[in-house]
N, C-alpha and C positions, 0 to 999 in steps of 0.2 A: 768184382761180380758178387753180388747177392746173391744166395739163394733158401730155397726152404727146401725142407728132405722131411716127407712124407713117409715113416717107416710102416712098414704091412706088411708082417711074414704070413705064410700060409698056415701053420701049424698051429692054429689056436681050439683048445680046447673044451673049454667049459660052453664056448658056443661057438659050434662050428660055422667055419669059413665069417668069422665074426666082421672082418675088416671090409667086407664085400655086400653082406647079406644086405636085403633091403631095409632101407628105414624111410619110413613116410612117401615109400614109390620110389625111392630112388635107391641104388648101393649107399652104403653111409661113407666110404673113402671118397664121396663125392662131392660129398658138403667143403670138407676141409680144402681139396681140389680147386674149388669153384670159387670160395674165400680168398686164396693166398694169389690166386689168378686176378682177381678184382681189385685186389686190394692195390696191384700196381708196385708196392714192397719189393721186387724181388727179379732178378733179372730170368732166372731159372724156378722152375718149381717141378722136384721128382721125387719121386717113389722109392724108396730100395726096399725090395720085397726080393725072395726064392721063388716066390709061384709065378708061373706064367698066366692063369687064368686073372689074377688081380694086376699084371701087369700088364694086360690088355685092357682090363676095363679103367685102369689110369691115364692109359692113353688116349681113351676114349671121351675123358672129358678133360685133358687138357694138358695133364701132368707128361711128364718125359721119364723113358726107365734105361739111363746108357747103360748098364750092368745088373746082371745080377748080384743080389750077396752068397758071401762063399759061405759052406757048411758051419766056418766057427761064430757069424751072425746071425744065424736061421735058429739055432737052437733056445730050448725056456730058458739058458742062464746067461744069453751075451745080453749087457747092458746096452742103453739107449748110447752112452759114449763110446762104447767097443764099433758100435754100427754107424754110428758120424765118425769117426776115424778112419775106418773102412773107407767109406761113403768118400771122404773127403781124400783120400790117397787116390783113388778111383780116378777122381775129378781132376788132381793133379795130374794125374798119368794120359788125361786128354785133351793137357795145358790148359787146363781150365786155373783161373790163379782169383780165389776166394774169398773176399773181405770178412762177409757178416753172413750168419748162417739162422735160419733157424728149425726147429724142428716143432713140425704140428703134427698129433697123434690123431691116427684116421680114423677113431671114431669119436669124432668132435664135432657132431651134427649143429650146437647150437655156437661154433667158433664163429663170430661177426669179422666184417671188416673193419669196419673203428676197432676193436680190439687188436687186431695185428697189427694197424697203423699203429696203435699207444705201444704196446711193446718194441715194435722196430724204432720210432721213437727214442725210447730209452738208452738203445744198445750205440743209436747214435750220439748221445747226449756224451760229454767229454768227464765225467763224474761218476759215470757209470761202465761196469765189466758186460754184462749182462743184463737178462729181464725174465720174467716167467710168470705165468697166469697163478692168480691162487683165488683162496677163498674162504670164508672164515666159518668153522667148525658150527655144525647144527648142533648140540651139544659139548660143549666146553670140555677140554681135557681136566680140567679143574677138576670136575665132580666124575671122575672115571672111581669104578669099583670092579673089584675082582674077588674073587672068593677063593676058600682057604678050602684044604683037604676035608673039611667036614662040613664045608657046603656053605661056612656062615659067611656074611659079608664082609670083604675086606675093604676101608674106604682109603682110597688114595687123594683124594680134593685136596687142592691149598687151596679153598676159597676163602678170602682175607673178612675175618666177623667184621659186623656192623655195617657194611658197603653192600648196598642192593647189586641186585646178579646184574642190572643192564651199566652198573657204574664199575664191574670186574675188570680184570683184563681182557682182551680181545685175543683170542689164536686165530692163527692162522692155517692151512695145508695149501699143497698142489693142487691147484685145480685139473691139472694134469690133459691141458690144452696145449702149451705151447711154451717154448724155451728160445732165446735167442740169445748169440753171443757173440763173439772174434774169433774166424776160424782158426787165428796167430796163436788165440791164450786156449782154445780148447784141449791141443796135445801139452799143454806144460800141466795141466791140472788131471785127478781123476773125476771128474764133476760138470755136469753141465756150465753149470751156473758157478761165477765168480765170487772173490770178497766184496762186490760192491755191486751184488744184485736189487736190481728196482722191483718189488713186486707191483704186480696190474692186478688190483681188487675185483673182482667179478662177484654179481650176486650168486647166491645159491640159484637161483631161477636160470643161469647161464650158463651153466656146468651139468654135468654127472660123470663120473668113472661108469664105466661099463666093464662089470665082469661078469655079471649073473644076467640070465633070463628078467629077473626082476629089476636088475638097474636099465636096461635097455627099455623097459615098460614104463620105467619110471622116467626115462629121457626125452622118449614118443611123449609121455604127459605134457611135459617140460618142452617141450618144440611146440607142439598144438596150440600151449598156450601161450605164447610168443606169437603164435602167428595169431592169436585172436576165436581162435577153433573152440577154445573151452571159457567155458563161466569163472567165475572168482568161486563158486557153490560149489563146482565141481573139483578145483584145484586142492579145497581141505579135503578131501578123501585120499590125499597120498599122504 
C-alpha cells in the first residue's frame, strides 16, 4: 500500500488555526487533499492532526483520519519523522502493511499533480531511496553577510572572481512541499530523505513556505497568477 500523510497539528501560532484557514475560498489543507487524491499515486491519503475541527474538515474533502496523534506528536518540537513513525506504527496496528510513503505539507496551495506524479516517480525508480520537492535560492548563499558587534558588515560570499553571477554555482533548499520514501528504510534512519535522494526542481513561482501573515499574501499572489488572475505588471510588485 501506498500512502500519503497529511500532517496538521492544531497548535500553530504565528497564524492561527494556519492549516484550515481559508485561502483563495477554500481551507488551504484542501489543496494538498484534492492533489494527492487526483494524482491517483496512492492507495490511502490521511491527515494526522490532534484537532478535531481540522479533522472534520479532511474528511470532508476526501482525506481519512484513523487516529489521532498522541501528546508527544502535537507539540512545536516533534519532528515531521517522530509523526511518520507514529503515523506509520498506527497503521501497522490496523494491518495496514506500507510500501512508499509520502508526506505533503498542508499548506501547499500551489502542490500540482504532475508534481507528485515526478516525485512518486522517483521513490520508484531502482537508483533511488527517496525524492523531495526543492528550489533554488532567490539570493545565493554565496553573497550572505552578517554583521559584527559594531554594526559593520561581515561578508561571508565565496563568489569564485571573474565568472558572472548567472555562470555561479546554483543552490539549492526545500521547497518544503513534499517528501517521499520506503516506509522499510524511514525507521533505520533519523531523516526523511535517504543517501540517494532525487530532487524535483520547482520554480520559485510554485512554492512558498508560509509562516508569516506576509508569506501567505505572498502565496495568494503566487496562486492568482498561476491561475491567470494577475498581469506580468502586477507580479513585479512582490
Amino acid at each position: 500500500m501506498n500512502i500519503a500523510i497529511i500532517p496538521a497539528r492544531g497548535g500553530s501560532r504565528r497564524i492561527p488555526q494556519k492549516n484550515i484557514k481559508h485561502f483563495a475560498g477554500q481551507p488551504i489543507i484542501a489543496y494538498p487533499i484534492k492533489a494527492a487524491l487526483t494524482s491517483g499515486c496512492f492507495d490511502h491519503v490521511m491527515v494526522s492532526t490532534d484537532n478535531e475541527q481540522i479533522a472534520r474538515i479532511a474528511r470532508d474533502y476526501g482525506a481519512s483520519t484513523p487516529f489521532y496523534r498522541t501528546s508527544g506528536t502535537a507539540n512545536d518540537v516533534a519532528s515531521l519523522h517522530d509523526v511518520v513513525l507514529e503515523t506509520l506504527t498506527g497503521l501497522s496496528n490496523l494491518n495496514h502493511v506500507i510500501e512508499q510513503v509520502a508526506v505533503i505539507l498542508p499548506t501547499t496551495p500551489m502542490l500540482n499533480v504532475n508534481t507528485i506524479k515526478n516525485v512518486m516517480r522517483f521513490v520508484d525508480h531502482p537508483e533511488y531511496d527517496s525524492a523531495i520537492t526543492v528550489t533554488e535560492y532567490a539570493v545565493s548563499p554565496q553573497r550572505a553577510l552578517s554583521l559584527s558587534p559594531d554594526g559593520t558588515i561581515i561578508k561571508h560570499h565565496n563568489v569564485q572572481p571573474g565568472i558572472r553571477s548567472q555562470e555561479q554555482p546554483k543552490y539549492l533548499h526545500d521547497a518544503g512541499q513534499m517528501y517521499a520514501f520506503h516506509a522499510a528504510d524511514v525507521s533505520q534512519r533519523n531523516t526523511l530523505s535517504g543517501a540517494k535522494c532525487q530532487a524535483i526542481i520547482l520554480d520559485y513561482m510554485q512554492c512558498q513556505d508560509i509562516d508569516t501573515d506576509d508569506d501567505w499574501a505572498i502565496a495568494e499572489f503566487k496562486y492568482m497568477k498561476q491561475l491567470g488572475h494577475l498581469t506580468d505588471e502586477a507580479l513585479k510588485l512582490i
